[in-house]
PyMOL commands that place a pseudoatom at each C-alpha (Angstrom):
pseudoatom trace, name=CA, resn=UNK, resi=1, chain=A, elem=C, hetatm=0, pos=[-9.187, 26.574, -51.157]
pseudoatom trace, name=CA, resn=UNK, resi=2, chain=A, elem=C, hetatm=0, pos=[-8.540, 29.243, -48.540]
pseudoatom trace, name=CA, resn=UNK, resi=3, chain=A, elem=C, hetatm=0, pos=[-9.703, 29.298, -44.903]
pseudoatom trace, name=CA, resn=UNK, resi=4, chain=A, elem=C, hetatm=0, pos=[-10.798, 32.316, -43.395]
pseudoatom trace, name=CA, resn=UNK, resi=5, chain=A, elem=C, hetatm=0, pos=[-11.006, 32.844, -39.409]
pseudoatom trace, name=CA, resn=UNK, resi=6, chain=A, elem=C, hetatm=0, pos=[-13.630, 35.711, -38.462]
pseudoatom trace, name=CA, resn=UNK, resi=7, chain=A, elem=C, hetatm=0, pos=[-15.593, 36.550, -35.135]
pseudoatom trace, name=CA, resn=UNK, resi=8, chain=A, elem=C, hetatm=0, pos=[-19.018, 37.490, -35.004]
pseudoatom trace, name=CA, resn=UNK, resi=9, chain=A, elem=C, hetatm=0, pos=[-18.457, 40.553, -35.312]
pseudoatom trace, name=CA, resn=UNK, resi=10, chain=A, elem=C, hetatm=0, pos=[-16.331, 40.356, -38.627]
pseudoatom trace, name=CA, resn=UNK, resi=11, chain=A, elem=C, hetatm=0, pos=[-18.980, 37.944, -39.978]
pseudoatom trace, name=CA, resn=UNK, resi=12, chain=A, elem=C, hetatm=0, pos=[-21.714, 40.589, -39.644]
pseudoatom trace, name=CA, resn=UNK, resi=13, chain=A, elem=C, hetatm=0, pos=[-19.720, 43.328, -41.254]
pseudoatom trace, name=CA, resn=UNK, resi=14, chain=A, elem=C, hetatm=0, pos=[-18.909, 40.739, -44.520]
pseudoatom trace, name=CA, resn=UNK, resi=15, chain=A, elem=C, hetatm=0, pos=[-22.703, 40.201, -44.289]
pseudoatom trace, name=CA, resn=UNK, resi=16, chain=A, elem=C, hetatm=0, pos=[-23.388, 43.769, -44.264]
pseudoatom trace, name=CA, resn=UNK, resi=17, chain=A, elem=C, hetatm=0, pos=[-20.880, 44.956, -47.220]
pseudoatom trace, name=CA, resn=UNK, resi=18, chain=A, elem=C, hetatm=0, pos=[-21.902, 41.850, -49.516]
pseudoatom trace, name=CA, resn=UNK, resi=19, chain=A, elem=C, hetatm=0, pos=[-25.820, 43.304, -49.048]
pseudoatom trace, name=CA, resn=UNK, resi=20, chain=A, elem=C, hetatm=0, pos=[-25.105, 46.654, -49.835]
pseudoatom trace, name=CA, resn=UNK, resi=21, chain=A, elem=C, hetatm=0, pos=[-23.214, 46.140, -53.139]
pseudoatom trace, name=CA, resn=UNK, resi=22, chain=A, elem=C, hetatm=0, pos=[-25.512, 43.461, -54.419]
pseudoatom trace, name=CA, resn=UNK, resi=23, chain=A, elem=C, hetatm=0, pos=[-28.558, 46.186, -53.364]
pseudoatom trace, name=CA, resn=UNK, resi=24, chain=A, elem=C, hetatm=0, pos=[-26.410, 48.706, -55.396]
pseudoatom trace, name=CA, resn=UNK, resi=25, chain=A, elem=C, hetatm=0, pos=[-26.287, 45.927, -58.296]
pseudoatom trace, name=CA, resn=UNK, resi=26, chain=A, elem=C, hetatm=0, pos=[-30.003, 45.121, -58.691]
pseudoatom trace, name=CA, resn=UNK, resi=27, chain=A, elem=C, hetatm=0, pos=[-30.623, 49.039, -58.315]
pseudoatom trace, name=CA, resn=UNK, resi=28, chain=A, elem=C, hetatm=0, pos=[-28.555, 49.760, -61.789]
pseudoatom trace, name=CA, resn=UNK, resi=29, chain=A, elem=C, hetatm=0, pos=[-29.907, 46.992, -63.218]
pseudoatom trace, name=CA, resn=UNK, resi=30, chain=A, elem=C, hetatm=0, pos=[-33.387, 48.387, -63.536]
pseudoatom trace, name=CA, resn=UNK, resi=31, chain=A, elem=C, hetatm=0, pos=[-31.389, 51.646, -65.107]
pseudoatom trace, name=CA, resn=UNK, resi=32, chain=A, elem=C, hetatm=0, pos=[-32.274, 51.492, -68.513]
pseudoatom trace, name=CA, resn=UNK, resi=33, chain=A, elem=C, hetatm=0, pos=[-29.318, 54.339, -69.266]
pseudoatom trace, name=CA, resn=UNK, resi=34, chain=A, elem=C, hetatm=0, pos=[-26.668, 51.411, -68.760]
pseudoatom trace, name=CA, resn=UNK, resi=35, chain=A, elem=C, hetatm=0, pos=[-25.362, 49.468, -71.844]
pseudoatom trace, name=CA, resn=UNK, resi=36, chain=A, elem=C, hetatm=0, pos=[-25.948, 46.077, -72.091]
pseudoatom trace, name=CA, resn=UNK, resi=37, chain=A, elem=C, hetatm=0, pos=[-22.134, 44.483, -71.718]
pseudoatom trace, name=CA, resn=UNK, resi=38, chain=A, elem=C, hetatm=0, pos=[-22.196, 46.631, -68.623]
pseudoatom trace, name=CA, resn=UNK, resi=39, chain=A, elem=C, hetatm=0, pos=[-25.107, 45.099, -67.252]
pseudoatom trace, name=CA, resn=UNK, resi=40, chain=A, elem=C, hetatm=0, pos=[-23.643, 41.303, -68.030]
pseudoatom trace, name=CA, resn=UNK, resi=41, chain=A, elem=C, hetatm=0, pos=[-20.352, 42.740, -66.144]
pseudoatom trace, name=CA, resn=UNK, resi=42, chain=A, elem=C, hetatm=0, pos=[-22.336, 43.483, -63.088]
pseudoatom trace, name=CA, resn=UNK, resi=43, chain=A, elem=C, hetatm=0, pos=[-24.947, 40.250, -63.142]
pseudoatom trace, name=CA, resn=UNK, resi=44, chain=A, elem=C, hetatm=0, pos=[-21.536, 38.196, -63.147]
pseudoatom trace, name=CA, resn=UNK, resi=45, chain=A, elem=C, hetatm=0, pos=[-20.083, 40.284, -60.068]
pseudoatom trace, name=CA, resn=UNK, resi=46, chain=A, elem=C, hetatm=0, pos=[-23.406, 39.591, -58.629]
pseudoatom trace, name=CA, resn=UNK, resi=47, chain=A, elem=C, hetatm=0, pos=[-23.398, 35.919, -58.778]
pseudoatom trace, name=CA, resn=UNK, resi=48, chain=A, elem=C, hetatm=0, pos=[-19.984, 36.019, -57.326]
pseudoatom trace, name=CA, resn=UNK, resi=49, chain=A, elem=C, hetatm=0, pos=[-21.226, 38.256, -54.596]
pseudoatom trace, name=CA, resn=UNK, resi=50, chain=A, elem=C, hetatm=0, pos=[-23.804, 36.082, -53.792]
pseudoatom trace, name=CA, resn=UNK, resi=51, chain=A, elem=C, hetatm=0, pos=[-22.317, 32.907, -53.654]
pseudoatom trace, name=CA, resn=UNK, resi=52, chain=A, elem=C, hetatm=0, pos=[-19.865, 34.751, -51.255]
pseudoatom trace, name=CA, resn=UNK, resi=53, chain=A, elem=C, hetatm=0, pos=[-23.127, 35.668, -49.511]
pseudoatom trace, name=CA, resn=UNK, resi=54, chain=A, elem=C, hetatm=0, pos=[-24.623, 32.719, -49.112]
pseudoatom trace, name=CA, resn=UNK, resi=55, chain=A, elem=C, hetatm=0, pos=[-21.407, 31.846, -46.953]
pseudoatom trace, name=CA, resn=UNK, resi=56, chain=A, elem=C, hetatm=0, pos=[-21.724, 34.325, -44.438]
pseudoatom trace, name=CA, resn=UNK, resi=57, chain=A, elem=C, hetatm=0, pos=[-25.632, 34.779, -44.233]
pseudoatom trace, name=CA, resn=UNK, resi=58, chain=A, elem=C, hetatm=0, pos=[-28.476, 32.960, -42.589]
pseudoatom trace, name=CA, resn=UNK, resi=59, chain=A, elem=C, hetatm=0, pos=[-30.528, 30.903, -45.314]
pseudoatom trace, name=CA, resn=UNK, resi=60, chain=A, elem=C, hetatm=0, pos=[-33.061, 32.986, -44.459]
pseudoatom trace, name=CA, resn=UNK, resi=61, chain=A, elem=C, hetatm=0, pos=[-31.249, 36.294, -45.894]
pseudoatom trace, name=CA, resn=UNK, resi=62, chain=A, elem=C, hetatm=0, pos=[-30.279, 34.640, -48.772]
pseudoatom trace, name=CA, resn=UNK, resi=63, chain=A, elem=C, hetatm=0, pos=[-33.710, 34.004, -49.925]
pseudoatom trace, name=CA, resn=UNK, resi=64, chain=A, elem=C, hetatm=0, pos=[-34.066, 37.971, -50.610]
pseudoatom trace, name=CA, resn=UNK, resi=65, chain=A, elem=C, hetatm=0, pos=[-31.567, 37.526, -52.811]
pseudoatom trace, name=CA, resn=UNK, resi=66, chain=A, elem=C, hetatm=0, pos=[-31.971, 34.418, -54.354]
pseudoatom trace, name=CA, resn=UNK, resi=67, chain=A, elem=C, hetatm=0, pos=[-34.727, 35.828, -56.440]
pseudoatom trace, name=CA, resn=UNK, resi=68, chain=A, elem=C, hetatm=0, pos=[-32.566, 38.052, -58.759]
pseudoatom trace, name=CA, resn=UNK, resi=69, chain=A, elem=C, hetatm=0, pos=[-30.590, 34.462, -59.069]
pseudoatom trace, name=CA, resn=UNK, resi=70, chain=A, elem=C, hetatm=0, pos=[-33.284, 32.674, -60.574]
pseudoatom trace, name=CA, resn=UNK, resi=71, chain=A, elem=C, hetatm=0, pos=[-34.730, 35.352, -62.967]
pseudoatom trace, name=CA, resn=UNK, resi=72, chain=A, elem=C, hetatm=0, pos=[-31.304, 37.233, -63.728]
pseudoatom trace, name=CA, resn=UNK, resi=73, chain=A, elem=C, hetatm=0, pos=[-31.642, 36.313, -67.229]
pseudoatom trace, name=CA, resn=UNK, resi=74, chain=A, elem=C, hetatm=0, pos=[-34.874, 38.432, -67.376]
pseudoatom trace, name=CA, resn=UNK, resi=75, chain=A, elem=C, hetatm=0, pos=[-32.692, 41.624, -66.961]
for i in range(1, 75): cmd.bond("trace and resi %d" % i, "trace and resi %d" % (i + 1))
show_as sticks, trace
zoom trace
């Protein structure tokens, strides 16, 4: 295990780079274009993002993204 000391300010930033690449994720995931073993690649980097995510953001941020969690197997 590895501890992490961050301000506020930090924390935010983490919250706002996790968003934007799991936003980027779900985006070419609807891309029909992308080969399959791509797509597995990137629903694994997701659930890694997200459990990262879920460390940083308010419970109510995560639910947004909890979705894709539940129903990933759908895409």
């Amino acid at each position: 295990m590895i501890g992490l000391l961050i301000n506020q300010k930090e924390k935010k930033e983490l919250e706002y780079l996790i968003k934007r690449e799991m936003d980027e994720i779900l985006f070419d995931l609807k891309d029909e274009r992308i080969d399959h073993l791509v797509k597995r690649s990137m629903k694994e980097r997701y659930k890694i993002l997200f459990s990262l995510f879920k460390r940083v953001a308010p419970p109510s941020e995560c639910l947004r993204y909890m979705s894709f969690e539940k129903h990933r197997k759908s895409y």
